[in-house]
C-alpha positions as CSV (number, residue, x, y, z in Angstrom):
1,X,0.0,0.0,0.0
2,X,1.3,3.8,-0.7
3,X,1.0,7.0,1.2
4,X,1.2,9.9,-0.9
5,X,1.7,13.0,1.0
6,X,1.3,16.2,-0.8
7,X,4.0,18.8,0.9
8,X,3.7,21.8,-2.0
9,X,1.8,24.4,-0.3
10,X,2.6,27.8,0.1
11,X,1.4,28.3,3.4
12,X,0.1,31.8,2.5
13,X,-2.0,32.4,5.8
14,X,0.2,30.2,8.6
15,X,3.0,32.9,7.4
16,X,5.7,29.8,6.3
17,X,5.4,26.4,5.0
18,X,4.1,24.7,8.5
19,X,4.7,20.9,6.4
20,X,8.4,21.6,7.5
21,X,8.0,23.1,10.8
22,X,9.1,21.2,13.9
23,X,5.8,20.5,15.8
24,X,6.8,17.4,17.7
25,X,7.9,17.1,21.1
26,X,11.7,16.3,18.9
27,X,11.3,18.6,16.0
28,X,9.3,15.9,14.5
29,X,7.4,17.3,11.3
30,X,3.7,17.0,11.0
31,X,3.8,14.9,7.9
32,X,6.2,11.9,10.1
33,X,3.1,11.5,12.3
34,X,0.9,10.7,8.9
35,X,4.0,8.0,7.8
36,X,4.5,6.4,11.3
37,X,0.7,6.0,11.4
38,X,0.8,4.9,7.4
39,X,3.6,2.5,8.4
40,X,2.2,1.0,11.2
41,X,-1.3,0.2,9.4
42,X,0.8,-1.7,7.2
43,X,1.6,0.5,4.2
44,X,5.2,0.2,2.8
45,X,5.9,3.2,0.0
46,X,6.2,7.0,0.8
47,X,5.7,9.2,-1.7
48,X,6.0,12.9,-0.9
49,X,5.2,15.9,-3.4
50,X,6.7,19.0,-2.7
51,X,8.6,22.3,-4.0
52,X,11.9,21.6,-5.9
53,X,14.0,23.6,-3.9
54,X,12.5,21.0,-1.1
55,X,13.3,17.8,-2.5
56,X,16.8,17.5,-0.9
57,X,16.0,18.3,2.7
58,X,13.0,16.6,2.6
59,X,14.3,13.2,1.4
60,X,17.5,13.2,3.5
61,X,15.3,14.0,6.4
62,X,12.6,11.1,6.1
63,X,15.3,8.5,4.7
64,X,17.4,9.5,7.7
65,X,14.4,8.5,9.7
66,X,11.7,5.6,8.3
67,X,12.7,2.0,8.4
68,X,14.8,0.9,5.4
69,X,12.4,-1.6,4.3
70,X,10.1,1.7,3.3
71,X,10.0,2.6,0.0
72,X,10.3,6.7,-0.2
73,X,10.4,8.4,-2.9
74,X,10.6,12.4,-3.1
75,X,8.8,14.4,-6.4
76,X,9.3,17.8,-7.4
77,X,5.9,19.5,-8.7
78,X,7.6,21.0,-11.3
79,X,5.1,23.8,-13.6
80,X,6.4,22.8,-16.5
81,X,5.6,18.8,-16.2
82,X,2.8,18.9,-19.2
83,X,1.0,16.0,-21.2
84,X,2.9,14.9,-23.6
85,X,2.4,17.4,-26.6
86,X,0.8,20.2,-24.8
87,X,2.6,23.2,-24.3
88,X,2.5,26.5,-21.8
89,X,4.7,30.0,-22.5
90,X,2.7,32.1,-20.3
91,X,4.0,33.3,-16.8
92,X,2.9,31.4,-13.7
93,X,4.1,31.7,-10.4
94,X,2.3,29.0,-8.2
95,X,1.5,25.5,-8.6
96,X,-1.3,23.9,-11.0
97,X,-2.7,22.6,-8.1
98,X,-3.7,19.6,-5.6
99,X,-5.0,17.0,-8.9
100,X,-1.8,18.4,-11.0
101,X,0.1,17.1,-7.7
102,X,-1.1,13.7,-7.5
103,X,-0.7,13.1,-11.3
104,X,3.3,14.2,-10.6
105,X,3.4,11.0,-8.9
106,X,2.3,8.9,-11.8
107,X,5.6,7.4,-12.7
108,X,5.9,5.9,-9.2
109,X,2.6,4.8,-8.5
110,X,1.2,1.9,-9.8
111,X,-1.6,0.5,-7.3
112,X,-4.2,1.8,-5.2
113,X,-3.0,4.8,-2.7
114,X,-3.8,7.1,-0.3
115,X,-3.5,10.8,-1.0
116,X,-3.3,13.5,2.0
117,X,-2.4,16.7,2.9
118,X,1.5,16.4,4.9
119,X,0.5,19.8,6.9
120,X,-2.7,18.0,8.7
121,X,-3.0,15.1,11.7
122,X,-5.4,12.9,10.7
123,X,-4.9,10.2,13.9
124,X,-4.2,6.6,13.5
125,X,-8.1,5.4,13.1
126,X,-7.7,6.8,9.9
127,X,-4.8,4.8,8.6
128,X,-6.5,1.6,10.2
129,X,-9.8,1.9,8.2
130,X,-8.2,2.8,4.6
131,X,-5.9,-0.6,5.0
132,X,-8.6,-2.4,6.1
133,X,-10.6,-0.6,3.0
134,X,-7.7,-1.1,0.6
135,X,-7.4,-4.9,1.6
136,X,-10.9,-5.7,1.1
137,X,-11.0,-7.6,-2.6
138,X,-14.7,-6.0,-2.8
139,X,-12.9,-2.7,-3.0
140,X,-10.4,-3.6,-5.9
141,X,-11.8,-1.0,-7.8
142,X,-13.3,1.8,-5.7
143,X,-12.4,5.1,-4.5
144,X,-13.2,6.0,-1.1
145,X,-13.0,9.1,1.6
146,X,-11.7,9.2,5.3
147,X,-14.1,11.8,6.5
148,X,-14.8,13.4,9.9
149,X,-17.1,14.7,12.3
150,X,-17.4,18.5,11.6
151,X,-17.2,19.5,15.5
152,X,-14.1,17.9,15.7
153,X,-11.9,19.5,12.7
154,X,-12.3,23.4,13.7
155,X,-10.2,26.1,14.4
156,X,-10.4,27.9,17.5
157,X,-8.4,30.9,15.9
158,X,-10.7,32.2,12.7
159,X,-12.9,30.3,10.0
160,X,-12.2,27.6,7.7
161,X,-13.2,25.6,4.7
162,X,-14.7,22.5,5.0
163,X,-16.6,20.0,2.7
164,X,-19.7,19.0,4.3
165,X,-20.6,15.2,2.9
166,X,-24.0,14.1,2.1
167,X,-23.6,10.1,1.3
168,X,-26.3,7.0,0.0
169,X,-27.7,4.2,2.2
170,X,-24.9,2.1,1.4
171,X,-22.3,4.8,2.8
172,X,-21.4,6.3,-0.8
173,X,-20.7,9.5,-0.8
174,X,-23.3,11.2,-3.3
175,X,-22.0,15.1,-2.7
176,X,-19.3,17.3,-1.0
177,X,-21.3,21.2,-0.1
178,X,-18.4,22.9,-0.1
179,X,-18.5,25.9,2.4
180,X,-15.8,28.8,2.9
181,X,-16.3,30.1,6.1
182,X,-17.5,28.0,8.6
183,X,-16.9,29.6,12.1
184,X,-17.1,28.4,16.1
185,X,-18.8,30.6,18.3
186,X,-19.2,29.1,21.7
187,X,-21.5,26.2,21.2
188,X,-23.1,27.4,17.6
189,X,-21.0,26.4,14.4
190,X,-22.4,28.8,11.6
191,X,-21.2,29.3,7.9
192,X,-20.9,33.0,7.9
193,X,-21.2,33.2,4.0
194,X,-24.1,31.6,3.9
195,X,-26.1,31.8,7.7
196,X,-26.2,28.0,7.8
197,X,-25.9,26.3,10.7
198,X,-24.6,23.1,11.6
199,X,-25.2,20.8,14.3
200,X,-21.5,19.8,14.6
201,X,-21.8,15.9,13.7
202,X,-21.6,16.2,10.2
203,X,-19.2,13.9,8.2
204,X,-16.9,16.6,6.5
205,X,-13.8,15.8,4.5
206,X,-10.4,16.7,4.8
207,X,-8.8,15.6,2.3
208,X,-8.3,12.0,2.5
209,X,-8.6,10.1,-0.6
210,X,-8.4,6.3,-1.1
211,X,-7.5,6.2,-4.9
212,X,-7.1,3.8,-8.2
213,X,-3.9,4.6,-10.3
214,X,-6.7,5.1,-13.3
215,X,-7.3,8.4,-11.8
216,X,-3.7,9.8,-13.3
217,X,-5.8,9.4,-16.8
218,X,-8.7,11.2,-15.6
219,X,-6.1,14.1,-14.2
220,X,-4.4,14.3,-17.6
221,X,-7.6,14.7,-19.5
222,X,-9.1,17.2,-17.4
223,X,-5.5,19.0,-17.0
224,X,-5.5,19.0,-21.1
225,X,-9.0,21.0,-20.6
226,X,-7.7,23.1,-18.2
227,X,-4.5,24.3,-20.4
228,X,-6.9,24.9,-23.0
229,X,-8.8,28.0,-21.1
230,X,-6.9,31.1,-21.5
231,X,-9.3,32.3,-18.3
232,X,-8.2,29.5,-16.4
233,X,-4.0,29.0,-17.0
234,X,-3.2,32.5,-15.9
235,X,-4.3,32.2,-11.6
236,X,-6.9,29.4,-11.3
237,X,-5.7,25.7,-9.9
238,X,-7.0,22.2,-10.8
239,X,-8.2,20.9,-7.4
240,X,-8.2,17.1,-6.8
241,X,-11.6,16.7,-5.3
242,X,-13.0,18.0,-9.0
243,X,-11.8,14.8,-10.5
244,X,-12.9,13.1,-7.5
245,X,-16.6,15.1,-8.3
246,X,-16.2,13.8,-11.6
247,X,-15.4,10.2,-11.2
248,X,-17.9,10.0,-8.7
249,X,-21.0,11.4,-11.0
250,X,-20.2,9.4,-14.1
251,X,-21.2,6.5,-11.9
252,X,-17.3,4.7,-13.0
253,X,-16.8,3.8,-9.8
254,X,-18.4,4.0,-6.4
255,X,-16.5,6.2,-3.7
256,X,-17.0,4.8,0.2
257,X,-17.1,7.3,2.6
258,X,-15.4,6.2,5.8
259,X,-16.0,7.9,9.1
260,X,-12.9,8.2,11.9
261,X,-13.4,8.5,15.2
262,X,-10.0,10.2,15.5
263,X,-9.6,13.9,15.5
264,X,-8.4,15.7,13.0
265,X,-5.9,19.0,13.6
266,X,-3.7,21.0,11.6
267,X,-2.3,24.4,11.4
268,X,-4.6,27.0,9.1
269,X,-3.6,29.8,11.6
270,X,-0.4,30.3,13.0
271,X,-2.3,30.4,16.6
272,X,-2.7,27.0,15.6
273,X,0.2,25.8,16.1
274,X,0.4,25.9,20.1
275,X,-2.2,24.0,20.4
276,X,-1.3,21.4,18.1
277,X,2.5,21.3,19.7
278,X,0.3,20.4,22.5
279,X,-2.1,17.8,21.3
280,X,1.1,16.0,19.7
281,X,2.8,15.8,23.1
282,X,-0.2,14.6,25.1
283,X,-0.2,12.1,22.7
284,X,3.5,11.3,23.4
285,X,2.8,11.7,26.7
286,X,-0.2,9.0,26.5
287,X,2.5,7.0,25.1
288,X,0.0,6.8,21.4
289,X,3.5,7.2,19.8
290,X,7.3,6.9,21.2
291,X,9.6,9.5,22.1
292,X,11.6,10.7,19.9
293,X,9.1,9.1,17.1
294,X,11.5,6.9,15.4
295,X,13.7,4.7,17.9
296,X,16.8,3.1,16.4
């Protein structure tokens, strides 16, 4: 099983990039939590995809680190990695995005994988129910989603984005509502764009994918589109839960929406990041995961 962790962010409102800040109780990075978890549940490749001037420190860092019978392998999303015979002379500054990410990691993928932010916690429940997903023949060729409870994913420092998912009878997931600015006040969780309020147990997602390898075809063809749109090519990003959107609503294949019981944190503000420094040595403390995180 693979663990790809997508590291290319800019960070624009923590202030740095917080997927190489030193959060654990021994400089740990948030994304090792993520692998240990990965590696304990019984995955054996890393894949990371981050900046290019980031491939160096991030791969001496991990391979200094993970067991030597884990496969790592570090990609550059690089703006000028293009389907073959399509070509881009404008200007462009940031990434194509989180589905032009995933697709960077085509020529080392070859089987089913996980896909996840490497600046979020997603807990070790997580990990537990995509292997078990993953190693279920019935699932061979299905897509599913890691969600969680809404309650238990929000900032106490400002608003955030969240998916909110509305799934079948046989735990499908039918539709993601996306909303912007979903807000904590006290005991009332409101979307301030919109009024709506939420009772706090909704299954939301954060970006936890159980994919097929086919979906670096669906990527390429909606990337091809994308390139195509002088609107689009100058400042808009192709987002991997689109193709997700897509796969889901041609009816191709099903995608299971999975609920953890863990919690979820990360660092959107850089208030944050006290509290998660906390959370992750409590969990230390708890002894949940060894100190420093990989023994000798």
């Amino acid at each position: 099983m693979t663990l790809l962790l997508m590291a290319a962010g800019r960070g624009s409102r923590y202030g740095k990039l917080k997927q190489f800040d030193d959060l654990g109780p021994n400089g740990e990075l948030l994304m090792e939590y993520s692998i240990f978890d990965a590696i304990e549940a019984g995955f054996t490749q890393i894949v990371v995809i981050t900046q290019k001037d980031k491939v160096d420190f991030t791969h001496n860092h991990l391979d200094e680190r993970i067991p030597e019978n884990i496969d790592l392998d570090v990609i550059s999303q690089e703006t000028l990695d293009l389907p073959y015979g399509v070509g881009f002379s404008g200007e462009r500054e940031k990434p194509w995005g989180t589905a032009h990410a995933v697709w960077s990691a085509r020529h080392v993928i070859e089987n089913p994988f996980v896909v996840l932010n490497a600046d979020d916690y997603y807990g070790k429940d997580a990990f537990i129910n995509a292997a078990n997903f993953l190693n279920n023949p019935e699932n061979e060729n299905s897509y599913g989603l890691v969600g969680y409870t809404l309650k238990d994913t929000l900032s106490n420092n400002g608003s955030v984005s969240r998916g909110i998912c509305k799934i079948d009878e046989d735990a499908n997931l039918i539709a993601i509502d996306e909303h912007i600015k979903i807000q904590k006040n006290g005991s009332t969780i409101t979307d301030t764009v919109t009024g709506n309020v939420f009772s706090g147990d909704e299954l939301c997602s954060m970006n936890f994918w159980i994919c097929q390898p086919e979906i670096f075809e669906a990527i390429e063809e909606n990337f091809i589109t994308f390139l195509e749109d002088e609107r689009l090519i100058k400042n808009s990003e192709l987002y991997l839960p689109l193709i997700l959107k897509k796969i889901m609503e041609s009816g191709e294949s099903p995608i299971k929406a999975l609920h953890s019981k863990g919690q979820w944190f990360g660092v959107t503000y850089a208030e944050d990041r006290e509290e998660v420094v906390q959370a992750l040595k409590e969990r230390t403390e708890k002894k949940e995961y060894p100190a420093p995180l990989w023994q000798d």
